[in-house]
Backbone of each chain as nested JSON, in Angstrom:
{
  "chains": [
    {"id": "A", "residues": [
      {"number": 1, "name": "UNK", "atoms": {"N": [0.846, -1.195, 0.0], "CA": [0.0, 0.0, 0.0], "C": [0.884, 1.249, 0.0]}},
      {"number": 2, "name": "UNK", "atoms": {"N": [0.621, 2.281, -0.644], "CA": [1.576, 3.269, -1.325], "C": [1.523, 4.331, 0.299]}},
      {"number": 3, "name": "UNK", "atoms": {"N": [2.008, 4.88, 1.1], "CA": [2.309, 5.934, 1.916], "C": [1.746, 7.395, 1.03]}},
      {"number": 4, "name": "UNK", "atoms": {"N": [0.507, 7.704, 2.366], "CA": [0.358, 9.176, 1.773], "C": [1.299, 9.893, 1.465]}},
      {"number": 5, "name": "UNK", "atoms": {"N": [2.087, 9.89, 2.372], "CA": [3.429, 10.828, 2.116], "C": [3.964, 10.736, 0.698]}},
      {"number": 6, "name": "UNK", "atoms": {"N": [4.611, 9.734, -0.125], "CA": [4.468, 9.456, -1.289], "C": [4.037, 10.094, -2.428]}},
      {"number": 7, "name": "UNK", "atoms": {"N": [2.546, 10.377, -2.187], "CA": [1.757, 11.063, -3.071], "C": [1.713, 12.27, -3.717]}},
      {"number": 8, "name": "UNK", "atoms": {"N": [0.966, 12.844, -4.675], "CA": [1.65, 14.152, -4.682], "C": [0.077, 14.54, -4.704]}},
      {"number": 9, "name": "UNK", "atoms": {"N": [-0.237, 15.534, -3.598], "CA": [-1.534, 15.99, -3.468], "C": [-1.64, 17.596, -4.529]}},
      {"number": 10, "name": "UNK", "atoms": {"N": [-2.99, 17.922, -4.436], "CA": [-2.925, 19.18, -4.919], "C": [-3.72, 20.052, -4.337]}},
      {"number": 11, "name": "UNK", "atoms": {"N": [-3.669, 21.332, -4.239], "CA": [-4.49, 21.994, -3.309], "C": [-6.134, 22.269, -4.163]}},
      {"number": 12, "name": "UNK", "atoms": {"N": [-7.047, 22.32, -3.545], "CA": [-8.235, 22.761, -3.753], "C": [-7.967, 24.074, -4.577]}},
      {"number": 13, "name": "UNK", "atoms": {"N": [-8.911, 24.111, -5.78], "CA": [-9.193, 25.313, -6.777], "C": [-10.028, 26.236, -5.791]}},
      {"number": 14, "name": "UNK", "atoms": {"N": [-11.208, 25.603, -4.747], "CA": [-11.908, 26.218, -4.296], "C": [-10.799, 27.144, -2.892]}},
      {"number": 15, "name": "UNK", "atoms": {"N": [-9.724, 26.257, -2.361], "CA": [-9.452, 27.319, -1.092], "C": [-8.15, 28.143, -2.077]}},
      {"number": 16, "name": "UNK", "atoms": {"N": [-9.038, 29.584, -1.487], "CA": [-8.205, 31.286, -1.517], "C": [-7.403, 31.344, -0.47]}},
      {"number": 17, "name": "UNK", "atoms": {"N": [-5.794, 31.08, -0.549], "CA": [-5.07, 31.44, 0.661], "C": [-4.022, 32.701, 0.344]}},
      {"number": 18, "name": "UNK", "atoms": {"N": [-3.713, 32.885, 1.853], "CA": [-2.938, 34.209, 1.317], "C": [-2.094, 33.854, 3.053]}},
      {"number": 19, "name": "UNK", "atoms": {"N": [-0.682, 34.233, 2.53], "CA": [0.204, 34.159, 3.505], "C": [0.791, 35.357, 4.361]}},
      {"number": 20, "name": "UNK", "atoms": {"N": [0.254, 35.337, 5.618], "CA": [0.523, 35.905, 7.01], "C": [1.717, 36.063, 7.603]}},
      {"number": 21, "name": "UNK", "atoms": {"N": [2.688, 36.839, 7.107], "CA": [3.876, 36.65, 8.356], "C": [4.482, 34.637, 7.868]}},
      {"number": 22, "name": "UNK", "atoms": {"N": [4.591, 34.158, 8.726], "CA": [4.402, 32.68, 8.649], "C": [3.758, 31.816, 8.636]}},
      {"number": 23, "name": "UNK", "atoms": {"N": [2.14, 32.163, 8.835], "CA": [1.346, 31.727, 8.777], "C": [0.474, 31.933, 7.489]}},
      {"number": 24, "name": "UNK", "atoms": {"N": [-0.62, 31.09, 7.522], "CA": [-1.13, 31.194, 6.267], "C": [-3.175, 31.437, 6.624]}},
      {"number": 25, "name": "UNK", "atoms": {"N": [-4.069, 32.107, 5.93], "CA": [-5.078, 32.16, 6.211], "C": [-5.747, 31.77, 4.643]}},
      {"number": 26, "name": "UNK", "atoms": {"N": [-6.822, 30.306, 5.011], "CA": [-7.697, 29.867, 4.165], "C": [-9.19, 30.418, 3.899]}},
      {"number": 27, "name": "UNK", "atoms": {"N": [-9.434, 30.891, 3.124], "CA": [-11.078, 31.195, 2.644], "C": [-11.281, 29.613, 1.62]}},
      {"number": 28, "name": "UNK", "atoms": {"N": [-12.349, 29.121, 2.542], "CA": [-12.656, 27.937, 1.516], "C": [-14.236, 28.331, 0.662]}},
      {"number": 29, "name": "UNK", "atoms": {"N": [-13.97, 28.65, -0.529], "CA": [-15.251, 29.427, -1.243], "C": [-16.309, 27.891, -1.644]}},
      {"number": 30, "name": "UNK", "atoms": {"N": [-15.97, 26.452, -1.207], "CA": [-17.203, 25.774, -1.211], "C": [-17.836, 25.662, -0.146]}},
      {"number": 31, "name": "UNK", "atoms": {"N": [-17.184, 25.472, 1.026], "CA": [-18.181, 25.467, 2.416], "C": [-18.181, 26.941, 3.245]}},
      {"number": 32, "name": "UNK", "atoms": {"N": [-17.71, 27.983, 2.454], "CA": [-17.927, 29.362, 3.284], "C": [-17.134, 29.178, 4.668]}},
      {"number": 33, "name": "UNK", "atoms": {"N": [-16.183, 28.473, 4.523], "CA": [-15.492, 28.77, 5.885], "C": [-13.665, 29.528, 6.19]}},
      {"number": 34, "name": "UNK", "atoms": {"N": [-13.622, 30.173, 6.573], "CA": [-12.279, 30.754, 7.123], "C": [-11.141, 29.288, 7.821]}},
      {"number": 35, "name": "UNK", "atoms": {"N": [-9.951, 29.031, 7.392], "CA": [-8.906, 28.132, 8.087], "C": [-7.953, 29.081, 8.609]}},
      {"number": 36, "name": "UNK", "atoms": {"N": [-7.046, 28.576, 9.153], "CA": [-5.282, 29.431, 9.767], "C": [-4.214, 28.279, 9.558]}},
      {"number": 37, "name": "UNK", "atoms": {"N": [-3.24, 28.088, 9.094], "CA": [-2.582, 26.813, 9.401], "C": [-1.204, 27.425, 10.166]}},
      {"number": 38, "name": "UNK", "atoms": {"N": [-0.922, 27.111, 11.006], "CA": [0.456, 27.881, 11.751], "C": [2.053, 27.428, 11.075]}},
      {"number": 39, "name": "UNK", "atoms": {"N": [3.159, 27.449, 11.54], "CA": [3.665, 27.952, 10.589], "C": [4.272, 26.545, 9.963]}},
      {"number": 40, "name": "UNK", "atoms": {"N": [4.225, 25.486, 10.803], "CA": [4.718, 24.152, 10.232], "C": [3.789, 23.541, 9.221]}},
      {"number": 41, "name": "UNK", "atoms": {"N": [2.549, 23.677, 9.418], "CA": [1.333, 24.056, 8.596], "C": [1.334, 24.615, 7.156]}},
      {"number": 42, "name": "UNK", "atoms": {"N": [1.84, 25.697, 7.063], "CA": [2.46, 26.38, 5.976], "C": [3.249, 26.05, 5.222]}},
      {"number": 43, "name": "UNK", "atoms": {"N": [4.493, 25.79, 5.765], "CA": [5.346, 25.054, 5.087], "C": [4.99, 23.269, 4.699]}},
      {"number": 44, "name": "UNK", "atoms": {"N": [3.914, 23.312, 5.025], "CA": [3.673, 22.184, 4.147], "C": [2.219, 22.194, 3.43]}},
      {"number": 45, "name": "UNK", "atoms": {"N": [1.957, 23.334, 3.366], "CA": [0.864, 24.002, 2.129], "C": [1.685, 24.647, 0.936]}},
      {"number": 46, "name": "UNK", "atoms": {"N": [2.958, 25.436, 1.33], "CA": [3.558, 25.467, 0.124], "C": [4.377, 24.982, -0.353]}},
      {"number": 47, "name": "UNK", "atoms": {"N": [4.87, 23.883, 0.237], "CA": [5.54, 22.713, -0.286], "C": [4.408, 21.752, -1.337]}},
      {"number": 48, "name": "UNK", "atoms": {"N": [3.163, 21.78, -0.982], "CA": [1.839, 20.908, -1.933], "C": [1.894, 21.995, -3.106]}},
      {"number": 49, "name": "UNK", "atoms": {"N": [1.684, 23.17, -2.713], "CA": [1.473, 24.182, -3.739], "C": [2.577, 24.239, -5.124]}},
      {"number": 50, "name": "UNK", "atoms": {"N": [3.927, 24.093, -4.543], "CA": [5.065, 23.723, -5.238], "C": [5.35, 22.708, -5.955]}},
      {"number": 51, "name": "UNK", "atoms": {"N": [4.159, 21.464, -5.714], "CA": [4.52, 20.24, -6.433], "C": [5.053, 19.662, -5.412]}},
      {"number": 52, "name": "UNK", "atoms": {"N": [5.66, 19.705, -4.225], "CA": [6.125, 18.58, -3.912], "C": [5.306, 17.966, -3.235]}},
      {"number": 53, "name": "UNK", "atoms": {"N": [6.223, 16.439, -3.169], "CA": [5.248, 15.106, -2.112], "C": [5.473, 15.641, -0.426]}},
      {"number": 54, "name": "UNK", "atoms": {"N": [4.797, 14.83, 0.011], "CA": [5.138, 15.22, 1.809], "C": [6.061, 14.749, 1.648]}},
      {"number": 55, "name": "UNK", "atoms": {"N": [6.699, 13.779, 1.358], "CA": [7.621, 12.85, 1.886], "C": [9.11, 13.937, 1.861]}},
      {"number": 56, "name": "UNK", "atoms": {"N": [8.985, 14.673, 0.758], "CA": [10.098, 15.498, 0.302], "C": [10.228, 16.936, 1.374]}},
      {"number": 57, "name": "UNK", "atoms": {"N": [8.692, 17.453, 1.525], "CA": [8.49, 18.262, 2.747], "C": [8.931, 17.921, 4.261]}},
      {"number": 58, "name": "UNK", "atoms": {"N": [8.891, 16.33, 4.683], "CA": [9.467, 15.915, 5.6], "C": [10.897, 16.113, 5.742]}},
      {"number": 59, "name": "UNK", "atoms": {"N": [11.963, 15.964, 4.53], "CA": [13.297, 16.14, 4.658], "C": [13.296, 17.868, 5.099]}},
      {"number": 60, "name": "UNK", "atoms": {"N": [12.966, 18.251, 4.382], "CA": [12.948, 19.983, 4.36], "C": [12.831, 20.138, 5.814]}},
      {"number": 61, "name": "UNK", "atoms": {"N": [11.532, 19.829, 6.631], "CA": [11.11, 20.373, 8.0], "C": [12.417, 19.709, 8.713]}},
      {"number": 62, "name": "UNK", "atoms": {"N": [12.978, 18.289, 8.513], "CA": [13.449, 17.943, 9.858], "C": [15.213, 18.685, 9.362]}},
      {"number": 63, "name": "UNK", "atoms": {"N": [15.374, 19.146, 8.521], "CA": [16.693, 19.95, 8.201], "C": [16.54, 21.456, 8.638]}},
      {"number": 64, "name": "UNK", "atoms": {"N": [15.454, 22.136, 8.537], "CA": [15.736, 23.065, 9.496], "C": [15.129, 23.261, 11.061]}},
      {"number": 65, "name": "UNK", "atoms": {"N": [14.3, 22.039, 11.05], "CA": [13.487, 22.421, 12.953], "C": [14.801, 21.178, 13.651]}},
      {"number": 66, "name": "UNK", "atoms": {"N": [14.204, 21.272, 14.718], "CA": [14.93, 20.432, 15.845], "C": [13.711, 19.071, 16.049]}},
      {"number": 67, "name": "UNK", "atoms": {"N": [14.139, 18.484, 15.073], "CA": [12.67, 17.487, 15.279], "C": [13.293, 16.09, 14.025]}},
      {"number": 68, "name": "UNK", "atoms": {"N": [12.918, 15.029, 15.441], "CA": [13.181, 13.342, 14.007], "C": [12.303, 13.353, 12.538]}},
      {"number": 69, "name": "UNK", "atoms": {"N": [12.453, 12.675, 11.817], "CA": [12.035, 12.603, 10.614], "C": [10.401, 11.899, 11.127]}},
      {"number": 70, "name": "UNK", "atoms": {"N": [10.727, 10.326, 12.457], "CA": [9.329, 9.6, 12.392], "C": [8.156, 10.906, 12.955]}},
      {"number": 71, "name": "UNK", "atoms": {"N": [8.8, 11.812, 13.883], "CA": [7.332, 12.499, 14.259], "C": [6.791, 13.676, 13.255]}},
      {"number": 72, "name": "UNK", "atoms": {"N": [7.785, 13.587, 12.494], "CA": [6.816, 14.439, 11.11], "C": [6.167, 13.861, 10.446]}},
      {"number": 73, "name": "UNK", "atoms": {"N": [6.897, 13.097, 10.218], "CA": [6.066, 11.55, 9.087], "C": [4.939, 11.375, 10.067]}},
      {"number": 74, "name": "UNK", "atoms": {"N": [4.225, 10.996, 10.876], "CA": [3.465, 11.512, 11.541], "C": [1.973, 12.304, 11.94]}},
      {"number": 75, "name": "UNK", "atoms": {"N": [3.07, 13.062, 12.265], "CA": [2.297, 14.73, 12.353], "C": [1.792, 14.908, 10.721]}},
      {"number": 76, "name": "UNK", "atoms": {"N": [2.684, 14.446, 9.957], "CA": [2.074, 15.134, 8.491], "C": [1.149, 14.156, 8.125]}},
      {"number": 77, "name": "UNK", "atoms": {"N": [0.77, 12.872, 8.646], "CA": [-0.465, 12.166, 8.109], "C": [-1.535, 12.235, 8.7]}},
      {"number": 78, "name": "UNK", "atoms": {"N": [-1.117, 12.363, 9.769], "CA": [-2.634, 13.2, 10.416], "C": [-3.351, 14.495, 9.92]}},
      {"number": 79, "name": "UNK", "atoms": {"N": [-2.118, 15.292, 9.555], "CA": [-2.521, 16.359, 9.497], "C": [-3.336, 16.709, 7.73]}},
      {"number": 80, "name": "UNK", "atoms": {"N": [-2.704, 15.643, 6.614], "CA": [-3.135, 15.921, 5.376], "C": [-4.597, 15.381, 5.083]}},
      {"number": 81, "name": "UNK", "atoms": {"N": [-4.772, 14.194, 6.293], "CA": [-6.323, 13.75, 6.142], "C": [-6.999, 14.908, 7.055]}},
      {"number": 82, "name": "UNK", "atoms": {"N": [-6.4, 15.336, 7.996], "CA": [-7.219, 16.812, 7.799], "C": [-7.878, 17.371, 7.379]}},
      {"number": 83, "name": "UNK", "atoms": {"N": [-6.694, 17.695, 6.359], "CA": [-6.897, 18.568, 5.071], "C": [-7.83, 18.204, 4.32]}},
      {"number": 84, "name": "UNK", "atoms": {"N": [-8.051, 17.075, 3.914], "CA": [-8.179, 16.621, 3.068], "C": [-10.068, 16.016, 3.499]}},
      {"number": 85, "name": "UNK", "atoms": {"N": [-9.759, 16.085, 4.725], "CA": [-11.404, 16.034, 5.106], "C": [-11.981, 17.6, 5.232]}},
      {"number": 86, "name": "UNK", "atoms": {"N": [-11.532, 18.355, 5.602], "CA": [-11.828, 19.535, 4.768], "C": [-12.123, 20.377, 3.424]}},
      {"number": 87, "name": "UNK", "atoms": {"N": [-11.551, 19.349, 2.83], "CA": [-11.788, 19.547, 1.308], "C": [-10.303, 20.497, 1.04]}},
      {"number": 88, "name": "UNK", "atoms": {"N": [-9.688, 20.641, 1.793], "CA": [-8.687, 21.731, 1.335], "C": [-7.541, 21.15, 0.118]}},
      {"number": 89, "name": "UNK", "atoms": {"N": [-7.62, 20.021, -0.047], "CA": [-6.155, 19.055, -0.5], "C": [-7.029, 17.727, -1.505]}},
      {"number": 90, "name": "UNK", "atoms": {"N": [-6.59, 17.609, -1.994], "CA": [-7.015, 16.481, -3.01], "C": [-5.609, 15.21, -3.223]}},
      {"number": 91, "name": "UNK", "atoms": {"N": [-6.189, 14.195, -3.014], "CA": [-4.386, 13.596, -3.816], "C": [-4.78, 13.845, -5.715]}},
      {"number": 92, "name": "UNK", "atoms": {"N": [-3.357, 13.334, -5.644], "CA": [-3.621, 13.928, -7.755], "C": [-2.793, 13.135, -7.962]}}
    ]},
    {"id": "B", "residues": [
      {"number": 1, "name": "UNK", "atoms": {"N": [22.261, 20.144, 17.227], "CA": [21.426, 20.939, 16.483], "C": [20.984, 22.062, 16.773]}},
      {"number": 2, "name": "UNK", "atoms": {"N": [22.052, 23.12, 17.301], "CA": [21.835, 24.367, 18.005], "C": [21.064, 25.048, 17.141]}},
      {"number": 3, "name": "UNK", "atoms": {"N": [21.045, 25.151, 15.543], "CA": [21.112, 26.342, 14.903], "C": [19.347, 25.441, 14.65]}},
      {"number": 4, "name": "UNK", "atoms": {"N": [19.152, 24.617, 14.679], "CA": [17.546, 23.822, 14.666], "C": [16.631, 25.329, 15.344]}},
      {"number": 5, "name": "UNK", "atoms": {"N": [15.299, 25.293, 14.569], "CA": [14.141, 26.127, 15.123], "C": [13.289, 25.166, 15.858]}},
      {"number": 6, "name": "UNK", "atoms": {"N": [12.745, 25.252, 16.728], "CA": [12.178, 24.411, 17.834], "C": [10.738, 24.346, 16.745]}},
      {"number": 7, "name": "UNK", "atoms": {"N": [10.29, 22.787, 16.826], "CA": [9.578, 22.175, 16.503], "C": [8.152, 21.924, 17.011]}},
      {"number": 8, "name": "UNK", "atoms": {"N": [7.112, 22.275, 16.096], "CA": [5.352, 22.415, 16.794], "C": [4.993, 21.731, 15.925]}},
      {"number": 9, "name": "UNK", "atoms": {"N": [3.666, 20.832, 16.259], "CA": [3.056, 19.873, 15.428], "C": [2.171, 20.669, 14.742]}},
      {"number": 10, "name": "UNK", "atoms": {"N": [1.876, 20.623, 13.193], "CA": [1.654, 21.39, 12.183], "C": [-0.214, 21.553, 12.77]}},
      {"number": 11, "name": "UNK", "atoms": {"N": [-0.726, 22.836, 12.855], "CA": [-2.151, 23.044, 13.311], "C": [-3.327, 23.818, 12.176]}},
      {"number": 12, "name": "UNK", "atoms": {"N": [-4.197, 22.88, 12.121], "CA": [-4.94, 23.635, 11.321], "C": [-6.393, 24.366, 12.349]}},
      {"number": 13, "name": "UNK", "atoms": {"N": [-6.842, 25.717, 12.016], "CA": [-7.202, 25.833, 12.876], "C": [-8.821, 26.273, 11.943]}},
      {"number": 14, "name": "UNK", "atoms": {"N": [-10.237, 26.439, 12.647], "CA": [-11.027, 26.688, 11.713], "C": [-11.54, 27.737, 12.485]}},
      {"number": 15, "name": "UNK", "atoms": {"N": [-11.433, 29.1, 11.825], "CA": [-11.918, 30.338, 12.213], "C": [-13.655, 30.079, 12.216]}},
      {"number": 16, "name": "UNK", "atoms": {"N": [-14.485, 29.821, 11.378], "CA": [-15.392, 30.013, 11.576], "C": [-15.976, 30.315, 9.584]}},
      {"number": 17, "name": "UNK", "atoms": {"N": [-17.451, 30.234, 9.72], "CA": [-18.27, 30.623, 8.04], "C": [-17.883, 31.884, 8.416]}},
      {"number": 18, "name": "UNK", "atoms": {"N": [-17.296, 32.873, 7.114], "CA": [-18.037, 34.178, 6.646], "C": [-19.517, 34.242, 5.884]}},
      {"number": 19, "name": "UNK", "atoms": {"N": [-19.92, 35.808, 5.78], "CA": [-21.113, 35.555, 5.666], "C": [-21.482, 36.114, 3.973]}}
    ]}
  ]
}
């Protein structure tokens, strides 16, 4: 079975984001709702936005935070079905 | 890993519908 991480998702046509300082703020124009993603969050909205896989976003985060590779790998699969139950993220 | 930025688990947060 293929690892989300793996995948290469794509962001929703419907969410309008616009980036905050380090943070990022979502208008999702199908369910009328406002998101925030903070800043580890971000960097892995514009790492999707960029084309890349998580898996590639995982090297990136654990090269500049103070953090192992397994608790991103992780943190980032929880966090893309999130997304992704939000409608914010699609895989592609 | 001095020069490391301290690490937070990535948060999505939901403000709420506009109207």
């Amino acid at each position: 079975m293929t690892d989300i991480l793996d995948l290469h998702w794509s962001v929703s046509d419907d969410a309008v984001a616009n980036q905050v300082g380090d943070e990022t703020v979502i208008l999702h124009m199908g369910n009328g709702t406002y998101y925030g993603l903070d800043t580890i969050g971000t960097f892995l909205w514009e790492g999707l936005k960029s084309g890349s896989s998580p898996s590639e976003t995982v090297k990136q985060i654990t090269a500049e935070y103070d953090v192992d590779a397994s608790t991103v790998e992780t943190d980032l699969r929880r966090f893309l079905a999130e997304l992704e139950e939000q409608g914010l993220v699609t895989k592609s | 890993r001095t020069d490391s930025k301290p690490y937070s688990s990535p948060k999505l947060v939901t403000y709420g519908a506009f109207s």
